[in-house]
N, C-alpha and C positions, 0 to 999 in steps of 0.2 A: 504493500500500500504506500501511498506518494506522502511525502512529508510535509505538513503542514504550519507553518508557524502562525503561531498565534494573535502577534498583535497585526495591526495594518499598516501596509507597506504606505508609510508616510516620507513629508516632501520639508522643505523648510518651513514654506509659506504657513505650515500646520502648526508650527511653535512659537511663544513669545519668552524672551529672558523676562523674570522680576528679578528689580533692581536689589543689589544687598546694602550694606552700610557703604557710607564713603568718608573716610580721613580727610581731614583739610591735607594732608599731604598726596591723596588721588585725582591730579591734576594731570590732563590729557601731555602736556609736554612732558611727564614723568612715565609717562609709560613708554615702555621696550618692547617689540615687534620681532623681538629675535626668536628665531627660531632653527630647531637643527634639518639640515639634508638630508643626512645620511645616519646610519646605525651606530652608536657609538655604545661604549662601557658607561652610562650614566653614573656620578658620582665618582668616578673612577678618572675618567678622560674627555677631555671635550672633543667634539664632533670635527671631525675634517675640513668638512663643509658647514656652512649656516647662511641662515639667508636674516638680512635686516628685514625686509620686511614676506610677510609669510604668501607671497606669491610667484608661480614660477606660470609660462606662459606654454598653452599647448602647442602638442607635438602637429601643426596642423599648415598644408603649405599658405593657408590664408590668414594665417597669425604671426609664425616664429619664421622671422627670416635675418638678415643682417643687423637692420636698424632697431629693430625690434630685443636682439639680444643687446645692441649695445644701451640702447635706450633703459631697457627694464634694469639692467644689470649698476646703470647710472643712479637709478632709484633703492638700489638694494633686492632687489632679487634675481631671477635665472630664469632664461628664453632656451626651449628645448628646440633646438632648429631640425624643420621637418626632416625628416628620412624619407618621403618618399618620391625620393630622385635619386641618380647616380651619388653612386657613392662618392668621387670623383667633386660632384657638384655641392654635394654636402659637406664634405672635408673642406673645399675651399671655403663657404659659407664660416664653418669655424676658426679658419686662418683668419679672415676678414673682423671678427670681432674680437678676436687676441691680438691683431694689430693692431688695431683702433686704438687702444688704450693701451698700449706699453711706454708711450711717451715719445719712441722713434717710430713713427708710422709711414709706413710701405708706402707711395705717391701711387695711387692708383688713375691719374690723373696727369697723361702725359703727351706731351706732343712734338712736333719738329718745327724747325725753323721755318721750314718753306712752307707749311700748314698755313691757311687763311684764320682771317679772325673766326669765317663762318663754321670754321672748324672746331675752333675753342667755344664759341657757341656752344655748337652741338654737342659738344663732351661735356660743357658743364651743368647743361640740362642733364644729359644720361648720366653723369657721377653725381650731381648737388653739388659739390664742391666747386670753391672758386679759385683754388690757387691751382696752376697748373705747371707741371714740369716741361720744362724745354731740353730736350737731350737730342744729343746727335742723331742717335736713331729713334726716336719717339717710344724707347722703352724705359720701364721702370730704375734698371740700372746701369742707362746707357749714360757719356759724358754729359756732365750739367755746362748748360749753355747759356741760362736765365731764365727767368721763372715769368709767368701773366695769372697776374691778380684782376680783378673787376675797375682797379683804380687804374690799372694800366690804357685803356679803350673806354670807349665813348658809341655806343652803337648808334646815335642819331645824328653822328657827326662824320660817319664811315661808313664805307657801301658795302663792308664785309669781306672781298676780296684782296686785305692788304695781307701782306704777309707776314706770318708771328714776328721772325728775326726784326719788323720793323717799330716795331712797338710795346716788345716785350723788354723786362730788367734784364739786360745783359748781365753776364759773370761779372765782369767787373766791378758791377757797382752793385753786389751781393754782397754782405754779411753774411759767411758761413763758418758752420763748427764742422772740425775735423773727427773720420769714425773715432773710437775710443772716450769720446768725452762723457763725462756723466750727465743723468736727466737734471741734476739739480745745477751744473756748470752750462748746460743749453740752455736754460730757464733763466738765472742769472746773464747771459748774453742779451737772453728777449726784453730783457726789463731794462738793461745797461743801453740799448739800441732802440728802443721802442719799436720791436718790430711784431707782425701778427705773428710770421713764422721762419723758423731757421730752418735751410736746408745744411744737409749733415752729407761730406764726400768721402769719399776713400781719397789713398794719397795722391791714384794716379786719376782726380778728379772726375768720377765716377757717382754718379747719386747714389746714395745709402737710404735715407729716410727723410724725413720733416718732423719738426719739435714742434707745436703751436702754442699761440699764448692762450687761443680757449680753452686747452685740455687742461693747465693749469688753472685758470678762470672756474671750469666747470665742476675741478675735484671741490675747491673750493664753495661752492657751489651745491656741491651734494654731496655732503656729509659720509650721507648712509652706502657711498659704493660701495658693493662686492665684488674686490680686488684679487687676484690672486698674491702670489708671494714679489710677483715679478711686477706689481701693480699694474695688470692687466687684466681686464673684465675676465668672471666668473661667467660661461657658456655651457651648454646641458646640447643632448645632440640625442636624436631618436634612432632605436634601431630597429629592424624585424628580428622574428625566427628561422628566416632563411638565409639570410647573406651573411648571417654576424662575423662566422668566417673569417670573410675580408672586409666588412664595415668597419667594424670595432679596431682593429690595428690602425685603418685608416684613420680614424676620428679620434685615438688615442695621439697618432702622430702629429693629427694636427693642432692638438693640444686641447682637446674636450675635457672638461674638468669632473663631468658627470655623463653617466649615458641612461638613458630609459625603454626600455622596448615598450614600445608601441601596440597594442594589440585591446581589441574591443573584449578581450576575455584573457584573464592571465590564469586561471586553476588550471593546468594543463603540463602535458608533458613537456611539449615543444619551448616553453618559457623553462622548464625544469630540466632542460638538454641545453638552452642555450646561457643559462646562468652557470649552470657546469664549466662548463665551456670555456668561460671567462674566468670562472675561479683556478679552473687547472692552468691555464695558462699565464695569468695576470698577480691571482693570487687575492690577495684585498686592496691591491694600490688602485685599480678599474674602480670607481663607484659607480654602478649602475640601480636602477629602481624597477619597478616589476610590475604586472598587473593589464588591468583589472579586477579586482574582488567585488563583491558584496556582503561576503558573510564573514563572520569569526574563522570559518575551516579552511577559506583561501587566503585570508591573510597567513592563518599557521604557515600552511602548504609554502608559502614565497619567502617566509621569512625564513625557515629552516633549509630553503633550497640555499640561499643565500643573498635575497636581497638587499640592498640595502637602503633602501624605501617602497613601501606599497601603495599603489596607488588606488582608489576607491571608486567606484560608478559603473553602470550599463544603464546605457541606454536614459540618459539623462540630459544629456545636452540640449543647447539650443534647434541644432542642427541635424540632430539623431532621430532618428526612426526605427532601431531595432526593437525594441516594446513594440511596437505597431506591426513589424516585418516578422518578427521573431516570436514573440512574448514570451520574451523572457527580461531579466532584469528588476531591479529594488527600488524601490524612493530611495531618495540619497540621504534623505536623514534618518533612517531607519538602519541605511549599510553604515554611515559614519557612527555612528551611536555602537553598534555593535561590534564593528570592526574597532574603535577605539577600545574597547571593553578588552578583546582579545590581546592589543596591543599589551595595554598594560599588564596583563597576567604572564604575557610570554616574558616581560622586563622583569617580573619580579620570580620565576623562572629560571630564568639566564641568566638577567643582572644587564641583558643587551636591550638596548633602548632603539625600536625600529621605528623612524617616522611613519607617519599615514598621510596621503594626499586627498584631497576629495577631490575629486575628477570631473566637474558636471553639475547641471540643476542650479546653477544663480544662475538667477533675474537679476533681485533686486541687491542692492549694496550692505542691504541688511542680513542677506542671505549668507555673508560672506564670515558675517560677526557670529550669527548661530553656526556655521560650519565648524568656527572655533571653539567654539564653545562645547560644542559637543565632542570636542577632542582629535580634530584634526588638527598638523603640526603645519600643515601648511596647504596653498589651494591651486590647483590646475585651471587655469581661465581662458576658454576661448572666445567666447561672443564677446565678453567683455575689452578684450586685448585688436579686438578684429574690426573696432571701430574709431581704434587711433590712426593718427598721421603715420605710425613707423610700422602699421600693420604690412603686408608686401600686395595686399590687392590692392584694384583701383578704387578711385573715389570718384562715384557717378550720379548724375541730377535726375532723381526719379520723379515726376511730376513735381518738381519745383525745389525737390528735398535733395540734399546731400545725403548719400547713403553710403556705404562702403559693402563691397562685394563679400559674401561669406559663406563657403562651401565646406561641407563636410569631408574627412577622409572614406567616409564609406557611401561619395556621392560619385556617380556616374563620370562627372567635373574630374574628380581626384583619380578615383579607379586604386585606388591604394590595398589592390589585394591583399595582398602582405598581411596587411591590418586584423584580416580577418580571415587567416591562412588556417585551413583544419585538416591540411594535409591531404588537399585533393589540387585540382589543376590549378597550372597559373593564373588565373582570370579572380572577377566580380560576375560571381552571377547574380548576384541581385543588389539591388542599393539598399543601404541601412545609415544613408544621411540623405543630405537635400542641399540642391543648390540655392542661397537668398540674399537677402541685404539686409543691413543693421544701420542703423542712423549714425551718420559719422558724429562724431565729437569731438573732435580735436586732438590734443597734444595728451600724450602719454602722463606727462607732468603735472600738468593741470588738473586730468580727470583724478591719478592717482594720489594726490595732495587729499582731495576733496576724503577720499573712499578711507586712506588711513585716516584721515578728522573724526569720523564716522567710528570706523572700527574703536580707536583709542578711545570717544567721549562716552560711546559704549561699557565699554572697560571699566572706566570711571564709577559710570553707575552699577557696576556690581562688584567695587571694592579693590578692581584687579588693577596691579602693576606688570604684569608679565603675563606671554598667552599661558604658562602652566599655571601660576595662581590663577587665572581667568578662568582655565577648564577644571579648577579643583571648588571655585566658588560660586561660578552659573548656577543656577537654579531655572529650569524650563519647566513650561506649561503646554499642555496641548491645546491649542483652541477651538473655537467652534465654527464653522463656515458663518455666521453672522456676526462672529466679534471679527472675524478678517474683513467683512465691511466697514466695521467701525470704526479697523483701523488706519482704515485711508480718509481721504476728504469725503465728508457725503453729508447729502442733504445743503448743501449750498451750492452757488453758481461761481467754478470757477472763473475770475479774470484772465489767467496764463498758465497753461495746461501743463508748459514748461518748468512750474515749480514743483510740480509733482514729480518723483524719480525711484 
């Protein structure tokens, strides 16, 4: 006979925190948003990994891409950049955000002499970037010959057809640092010169990298980055159960600080062959994460294989339809509650401390604070992350409205087999997401400011300085489908439909 569990498979929108005591010392700028990545010895050793603030971005090509890791990682957490493309293309994707931030950054932005202005145009549209390298052969470490800034030209006073060499900063009249100098002697240059950016040569005047004054401006700036050792953005990288093989060396080489397989279902062999796999070879230096669970017996199952984070949801997303295709799958407040449960028993067990992700199921920003609360260490965001400026889709005017494009992995769009590999043929045979659009919002920064305000004055109102006093002092209620009316605006006319969120 099929097994039944008891209570009802609930959602967030179904629970309210009551508020506990508050200290005059429970002041929203006193709260900590730290949280661990990865498995560690609690009590014993701190975590490898930790993120400032407790969200990492999905594994999805319509959310985690370059700008997107370096962007979130600038705010204190980790962009899993999608896996499903070439291996090749996802490796470079991780180079690209371990250069960003190391303070010597690669000139992906390069051109020749004989190149027109319409040239540098069109590269600085395709990179963003406005400083451009002049090298002999228009590669990244070919001889430096002078650099074009946006101060250099004048587009309404030129027909576009002059050429770089005529209007670009010659070598000569650059300020540059020789290879070997340190970040903190490149930086002391930029301040001592007033300049935006130093380029860095080899002896036989060769381009090596660019130091900028924004990356100093912006550490400054944002406190909370999660840096590596080498002060270079913290990046997470997605992988399947077939290629990990040759994936995982690639995305180790190219300096992946974390790895997560990807898959709409992780209690399985295939995750439990390919975490093998990495332990026999890598050992515990590979952090990778695992999943999806819903219940207490799949977390065990990933934890003891060797994960070292699990992740939580089916079929919950914005963009998911396996509940509907499938039926299968949990409310997510019901798998987090549970799955949190088991967490902790397995630590007091071992003595080993496994994070838990929730994967799925926010809406709303409040969704985000009960996910916490009920004991996830940290949270997997797609819709949310898929309607910033550093998301990798476009941004398109749907009768009048700015939206941003947002496709699921298990959408026809992606085709991300892989995802949802059960050990039969290469293909998708059927979709279990959806192709749609989500209301742009803007700037990663902006929206993100707004959502930790939220989470921490939450906090506040029930006592908590930290998310584990938070999840040791929550108190939830179930509600009733007419106190969730109640608890939005109703019964008046709104003026601006845009303060409701």
């Amino acid at each position: 006979m099929a097994f039944y569990y008891e209570d009802l498979s609930r959602t967030f929108s179904e629970f309210l925190l009551v508020p506990g005591y508050s200290p005059e010392t429970c002041i929203p700028s006193a709260v900590s948003l730290k949280t661990p990545l990865v498995k560690y010895r609690k009590g014993v050793e701190e975590p490898a990994l930790t993120l400032n603030v407790p969200m990492v971005s999905a594994i999805m090509q319509s959310v985690s891409g370059v700008k997107m890791g370096e962007a979130l990682a600038r705010e204190g957490g980790i962009a899993f950049i999608f896996g499903s493309q070439s291996i090749e293309d996802e490796a470079e994707m991780v180079r690209k955000v371990k250069r960003s931030k190391s303070g010597f950054v690669e000139s992906d932005s390069n051109i020749t002499p004989d190149s027109t202005l319409n040239d540098v145009i069109a590269l600085s549209q395709k990179t963003g970037h406005s400083t451009i390298a002049v090298t002999d052969d228009g590669t990244l470490n070919g001889k430096l010959l002078g650099v074009v800034t946006s101060r250099d030209y004048r587009v309404s006073r030129m027909d576009g057809n002059e050429k770089v060499s005529s209007f670009m900063t010659p070598f000569e009249k650059l300020i540059v640092g020789k290879e070997g100098i340190t970040l903190s002697e490149a930086n002391d240059m930029i301040w001592e010169h007033k300049l935006n950016q130093l380029p860095i040569i080899t002896e036989d005047g060769r381009l090596s990298s660019f130091v900028f004054r924004k990356d100093y401006s912006e550490h400054k700036a944002n406190p909370n980055e999660n840096l590596d050792s080498k002060k270079r953005y913290i990046v997470g990288a997605g992988i399947n159960t077939r290629d990990y093989k040759e994936r995982v060396p690639a995305l180790v080489a190219a300096g992946a600080d974390c790895l997560c397989i990807d898959s709409s279902e992780g209690f399985s062999a295939w995750q439990k062959n390919t975490l093998a796999w990495i332990r026999e070879q890598y050992g515990d230096s590979v952090k990778v994460g695992a999943g999806n669970v819903v219940d207490a017996e799949g977390f065990r199952f990933l934890a003891e294989c060797g994960a070292d984070f699990v992740k939580i949801g089916i079929g919950g997303g914005s963009i998911c339809i396996t509940r509907e295709t499938k039926g299968i799958g949990r409310g997510q407040a019901s798998a987090v509650i549970d799955v949190a449960k088991a967490r902790d028993e397995y630590f007091k067990e071992t003595g080993i401390y496994v994070p838990i992700c929730s994967d799925g199921g926010i809406v709303y920003d409040y969704h985000m604070t009960l996910a916490l609360a009920m004991g996830a260490d940290f949270l997997m965001l797609g819709r949310y992350f898929a309607r910033f400026d550093e998301s990798p889709s476009n941004k398109v005017n749907v009768n009048g409205v700015y939206m941003k494009e947002y496709w699921g992995e298990g959408s026809f769009r992606a085709r991300n087999w892989q995802r949802y590999d059960m050990g039969g043929k290469k293909n998708l045979s059927f979709a279990e997401g959806v192709d749609s659009y989500v209301p742009y919002a803007g700037s990663l920064h902006d929206n993100l400011e707004v959502t930790t305000s939220k989470i921490r004055s939450t906090m506040c109102n029930c006592g908590a300085l930290s998310l584990e006093e938070f999840r040791n002092k929550a108190k939830l209620t179930v509600i009733s489908p007419t106190s969730i009316v109640e608890g939005g605006a109703h019964d008046v006319l709104l003026k601006d439909r845009s303060e409701v969120k």
